[in-house]
C-alpha positions as a Markdown table, in Angstrom:
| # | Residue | x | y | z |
|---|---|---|---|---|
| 1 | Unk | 4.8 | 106.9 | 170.4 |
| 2 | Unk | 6.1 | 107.8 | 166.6 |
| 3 | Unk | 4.9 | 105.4 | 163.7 |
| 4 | Unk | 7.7 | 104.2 | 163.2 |
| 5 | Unk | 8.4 | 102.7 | 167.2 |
| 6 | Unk | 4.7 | 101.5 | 167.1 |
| 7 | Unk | 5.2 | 99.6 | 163.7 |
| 8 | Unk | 8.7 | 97.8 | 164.9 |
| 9 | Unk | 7.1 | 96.9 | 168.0 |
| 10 | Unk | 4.2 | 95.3 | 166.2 |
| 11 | Unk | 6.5 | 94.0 | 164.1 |
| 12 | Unk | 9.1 | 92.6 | 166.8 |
| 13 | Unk | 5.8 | 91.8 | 169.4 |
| 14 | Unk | 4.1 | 89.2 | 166.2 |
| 15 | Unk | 7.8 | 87.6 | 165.8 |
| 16 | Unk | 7.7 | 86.8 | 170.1 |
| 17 | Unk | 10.3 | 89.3 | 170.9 |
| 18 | Unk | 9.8 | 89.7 | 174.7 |
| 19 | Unk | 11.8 | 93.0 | 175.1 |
| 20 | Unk | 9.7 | 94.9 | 172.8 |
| 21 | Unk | 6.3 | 93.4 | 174.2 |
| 22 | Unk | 7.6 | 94.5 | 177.5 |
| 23 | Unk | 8.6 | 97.9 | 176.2 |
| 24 | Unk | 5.3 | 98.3 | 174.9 |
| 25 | Unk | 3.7 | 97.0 | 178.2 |
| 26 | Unk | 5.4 | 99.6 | 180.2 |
| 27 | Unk | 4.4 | 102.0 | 177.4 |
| 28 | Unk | 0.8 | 101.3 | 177.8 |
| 29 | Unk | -0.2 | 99.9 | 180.7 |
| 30 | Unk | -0.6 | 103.5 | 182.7 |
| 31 | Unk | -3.1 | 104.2 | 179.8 |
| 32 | Unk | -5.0 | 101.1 | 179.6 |
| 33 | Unk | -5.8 | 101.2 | 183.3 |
| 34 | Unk | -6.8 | 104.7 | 183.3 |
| 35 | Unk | -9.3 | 103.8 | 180.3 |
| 36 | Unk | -10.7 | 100.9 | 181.6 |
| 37 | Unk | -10.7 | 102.1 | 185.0 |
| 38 | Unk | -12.9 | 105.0 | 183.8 |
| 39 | Unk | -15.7 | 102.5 | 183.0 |
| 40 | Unk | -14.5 | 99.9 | 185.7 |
| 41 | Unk | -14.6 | 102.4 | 188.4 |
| 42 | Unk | -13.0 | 100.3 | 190.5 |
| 43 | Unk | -9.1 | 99.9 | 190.3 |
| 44 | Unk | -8.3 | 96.1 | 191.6 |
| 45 | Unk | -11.0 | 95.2 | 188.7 |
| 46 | Unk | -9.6 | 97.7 | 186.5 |
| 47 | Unk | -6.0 | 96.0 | 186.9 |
| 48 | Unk | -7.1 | 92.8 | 186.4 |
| 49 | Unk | -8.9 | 94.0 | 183.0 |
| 50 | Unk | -5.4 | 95.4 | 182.1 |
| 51 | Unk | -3.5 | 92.9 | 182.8 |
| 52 | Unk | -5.2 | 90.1 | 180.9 |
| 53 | Unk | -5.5 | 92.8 | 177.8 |
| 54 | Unk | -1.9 | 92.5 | 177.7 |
| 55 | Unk | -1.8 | 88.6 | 178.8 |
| 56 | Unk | -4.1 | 88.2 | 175.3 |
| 57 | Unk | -2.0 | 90.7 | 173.3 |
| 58 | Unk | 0.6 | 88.3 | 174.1 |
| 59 | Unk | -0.9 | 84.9 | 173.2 |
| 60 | Unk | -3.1 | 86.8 | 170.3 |
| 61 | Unk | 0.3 | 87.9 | 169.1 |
| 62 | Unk | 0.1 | 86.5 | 166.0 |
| 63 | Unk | -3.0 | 87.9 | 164.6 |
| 64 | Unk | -1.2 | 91.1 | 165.0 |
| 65 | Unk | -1.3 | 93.2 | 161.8 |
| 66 | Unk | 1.5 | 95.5 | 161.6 |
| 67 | Unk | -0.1 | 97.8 | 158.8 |
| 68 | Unk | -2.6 | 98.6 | 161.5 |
| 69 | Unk | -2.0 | 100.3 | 164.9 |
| 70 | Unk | -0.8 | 98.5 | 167.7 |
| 71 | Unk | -2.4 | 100.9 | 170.3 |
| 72 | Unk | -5.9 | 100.8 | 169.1 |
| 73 | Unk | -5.7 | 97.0 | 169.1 |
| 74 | Unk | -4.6 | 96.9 | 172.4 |
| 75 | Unk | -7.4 | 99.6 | 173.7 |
| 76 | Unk | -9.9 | 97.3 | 171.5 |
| 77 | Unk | -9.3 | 93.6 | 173.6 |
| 78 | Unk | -9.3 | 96.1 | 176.5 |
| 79 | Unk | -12.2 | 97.4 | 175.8 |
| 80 | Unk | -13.9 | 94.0 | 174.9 |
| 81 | Unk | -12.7 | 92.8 | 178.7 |
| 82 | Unk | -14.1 | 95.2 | 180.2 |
| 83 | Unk | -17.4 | 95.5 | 178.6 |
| 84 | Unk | -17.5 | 91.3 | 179.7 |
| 85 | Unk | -17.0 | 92.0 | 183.1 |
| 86 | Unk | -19.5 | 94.8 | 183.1 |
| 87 | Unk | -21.9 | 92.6 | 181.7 |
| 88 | Unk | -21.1 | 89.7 | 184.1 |
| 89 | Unk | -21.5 | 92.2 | 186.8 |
| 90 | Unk | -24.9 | 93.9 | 185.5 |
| 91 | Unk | -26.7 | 90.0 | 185.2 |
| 92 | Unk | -25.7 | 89.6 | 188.7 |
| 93 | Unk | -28.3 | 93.1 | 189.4 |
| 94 | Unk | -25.9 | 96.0 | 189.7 |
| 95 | Unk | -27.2 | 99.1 | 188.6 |
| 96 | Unk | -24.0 | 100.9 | 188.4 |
| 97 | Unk | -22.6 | 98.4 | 186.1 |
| 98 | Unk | -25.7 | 98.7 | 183.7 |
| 99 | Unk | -25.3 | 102.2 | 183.5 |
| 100 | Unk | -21.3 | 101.8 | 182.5 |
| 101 | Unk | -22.1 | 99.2 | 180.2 |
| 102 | Unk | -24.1 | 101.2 | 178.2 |
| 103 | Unk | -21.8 | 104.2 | 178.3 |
| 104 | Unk | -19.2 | 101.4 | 177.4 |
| 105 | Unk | -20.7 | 100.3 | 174.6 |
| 106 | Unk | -21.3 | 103.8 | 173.0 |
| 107 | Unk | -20.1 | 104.5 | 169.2 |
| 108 | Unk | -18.3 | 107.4 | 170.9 |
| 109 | Unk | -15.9 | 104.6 | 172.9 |
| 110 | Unk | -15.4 | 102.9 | 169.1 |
| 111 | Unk | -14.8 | 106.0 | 167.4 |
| 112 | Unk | -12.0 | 107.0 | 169.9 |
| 113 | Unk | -10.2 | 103.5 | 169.4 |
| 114 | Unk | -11.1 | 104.1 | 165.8 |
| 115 | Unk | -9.6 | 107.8 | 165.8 |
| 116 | Unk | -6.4 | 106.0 | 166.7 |
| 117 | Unk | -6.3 | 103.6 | 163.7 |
| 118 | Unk | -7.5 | 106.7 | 161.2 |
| 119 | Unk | -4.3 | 108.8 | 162.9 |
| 120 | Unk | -2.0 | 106.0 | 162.1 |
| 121 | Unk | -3.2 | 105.5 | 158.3 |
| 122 | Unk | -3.4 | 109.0 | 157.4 |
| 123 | Unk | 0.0 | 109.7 | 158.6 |
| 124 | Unk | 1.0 | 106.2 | 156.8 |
| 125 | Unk | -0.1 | 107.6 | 153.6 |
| 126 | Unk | 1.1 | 111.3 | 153.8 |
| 127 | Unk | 4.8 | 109.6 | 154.4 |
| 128 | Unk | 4.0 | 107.3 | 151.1 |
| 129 | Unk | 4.0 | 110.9 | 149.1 |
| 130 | Unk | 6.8 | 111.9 | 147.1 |
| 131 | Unk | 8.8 | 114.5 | 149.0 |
| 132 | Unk | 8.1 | 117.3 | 146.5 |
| 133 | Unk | 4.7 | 116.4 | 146.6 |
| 134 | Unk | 4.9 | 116.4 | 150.6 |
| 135 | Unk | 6.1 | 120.0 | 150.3 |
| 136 | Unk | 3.4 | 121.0 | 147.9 |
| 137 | Unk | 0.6 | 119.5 | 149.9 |
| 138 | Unk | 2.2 | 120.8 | 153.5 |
| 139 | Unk | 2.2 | 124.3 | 152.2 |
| 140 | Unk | -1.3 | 123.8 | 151.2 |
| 141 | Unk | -3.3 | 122.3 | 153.8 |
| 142 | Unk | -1.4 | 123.0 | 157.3 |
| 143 | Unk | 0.4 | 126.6 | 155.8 |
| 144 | Unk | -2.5 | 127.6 | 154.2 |
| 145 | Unk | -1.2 | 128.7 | 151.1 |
| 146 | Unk | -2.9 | 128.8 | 147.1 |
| 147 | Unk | -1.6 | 126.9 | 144.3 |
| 148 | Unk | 0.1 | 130.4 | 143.2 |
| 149 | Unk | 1.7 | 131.3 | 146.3 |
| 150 | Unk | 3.5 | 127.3 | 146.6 |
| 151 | Unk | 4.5 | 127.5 | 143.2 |
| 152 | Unk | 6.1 | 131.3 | 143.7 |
| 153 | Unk | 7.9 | 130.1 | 146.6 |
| 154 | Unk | 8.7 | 126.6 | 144.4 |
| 155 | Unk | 9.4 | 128.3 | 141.6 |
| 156 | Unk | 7.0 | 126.0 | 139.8 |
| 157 | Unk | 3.8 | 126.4 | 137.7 |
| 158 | Unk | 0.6 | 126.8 | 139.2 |
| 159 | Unk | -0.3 | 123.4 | 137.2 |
| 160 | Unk | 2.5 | 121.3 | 138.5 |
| 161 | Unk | 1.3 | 122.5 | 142.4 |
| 162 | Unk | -2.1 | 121.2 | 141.4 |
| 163 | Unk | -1.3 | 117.7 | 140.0 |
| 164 | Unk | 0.7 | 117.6 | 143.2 |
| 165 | Unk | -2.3 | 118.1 | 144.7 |
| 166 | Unk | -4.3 | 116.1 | 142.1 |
| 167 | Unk | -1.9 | 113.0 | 142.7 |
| 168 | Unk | -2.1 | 113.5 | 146.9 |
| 169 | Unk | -5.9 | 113.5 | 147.4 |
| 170 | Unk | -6.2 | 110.5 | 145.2 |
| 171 | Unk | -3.5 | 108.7 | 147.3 |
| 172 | Unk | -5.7 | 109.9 | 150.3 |
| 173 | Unk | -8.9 | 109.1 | 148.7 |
| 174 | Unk | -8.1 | 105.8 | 147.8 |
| 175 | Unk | -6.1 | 104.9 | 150.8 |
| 176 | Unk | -9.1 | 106.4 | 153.5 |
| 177 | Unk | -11.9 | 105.0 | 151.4 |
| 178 | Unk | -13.5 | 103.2 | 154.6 |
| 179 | Unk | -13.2 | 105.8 | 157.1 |
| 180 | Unk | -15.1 | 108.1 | 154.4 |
| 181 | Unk | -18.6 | 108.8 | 153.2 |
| 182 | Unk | -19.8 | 106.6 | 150.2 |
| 183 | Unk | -20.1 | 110.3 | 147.9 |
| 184 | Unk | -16.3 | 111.5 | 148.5 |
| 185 | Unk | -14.8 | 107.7 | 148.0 |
């Protein structure tokens, strides 16, 4: 789903549109299931986690915040459902349902939903970049090049590619500040 789908949706979703919350739900729902069912085991349980995910999306709809991403909210009530069935299920004695509770609950679980969130910001703020900027910082980090070669093939001066540089990591810095150890924010 591009940024830009997944922020109108939000968007449309939080205002009650039903024709983009049912977009979204058919979207979704395939990868909800699968992720719950993975802990669930079971897929009649697994369906009926999914289904009231999406039953609370919809009446949560207003809490919705369309600077974040949509999917890793969505994975996140998901998550929270089935980690409250799985707990019901492990006070009533079942081992099985211990054992995915815990694996459940894992930081790994969080840092995936998390991962999703980080995605969406961090393409957020490269698209808040200048487009010469953009360029410069492209050419740098997914091409590989130095400061010299991207202002050779700019025809710029080595110290205009690094306060393009300068001016992008800042942006970065500041705008990734939580997702980043207290010594590089």
């Amino acid at each position: 789903m591009t940024e830009l789908l997944a922020n109108s949706l939000a968007e449309d979703i939080r205002e009650g549109d039903k024709d983009a919350f049912e977009l979204f739900y058919r979207m979704e729902y395939a990868n909800i299931l699968h992720f719950v069912r993975s802990y669930l085991g079971d897929v009649e349980s697994s369906e009926d986690v999914t289904q009231n995910t999406f039953m609370q999306l919809w009446a949560k709809r207003d809490s919705i915040d369309v600077s974040r991403n949509l999917r890793a909210f969505v994975f996140t009530i998901a998550r929270n459902n089935a980690i409250s069935l799985l707990r019901t299920r492990a006070r009533m004695g079942r081992y099985e349902d211990k054992v995915n509770l815990e694996a459940f609950c894992h930081e790994s679980v969080t840092d995936q939903i998390n991962a999703l969130s980080l995605k969406d910001l961090i393409e957020q703020t490269y698209q808040k970049l200048p487009d010469h900027i953009q360029q410069s910082f492209r050419m740098s980090r997914y091409e590989g090049m130095t400061n010299r070669e991207i202002a050779t093939a700019k025809g710029l001066s080595e110290k205009a590619i690094e306060y393009h540089m300068k001016i992008a990591l800042r942006l970065f810095r500041d705008k990734l500040k939580d997702y980043l150890p207290p010594s590089l924010g």
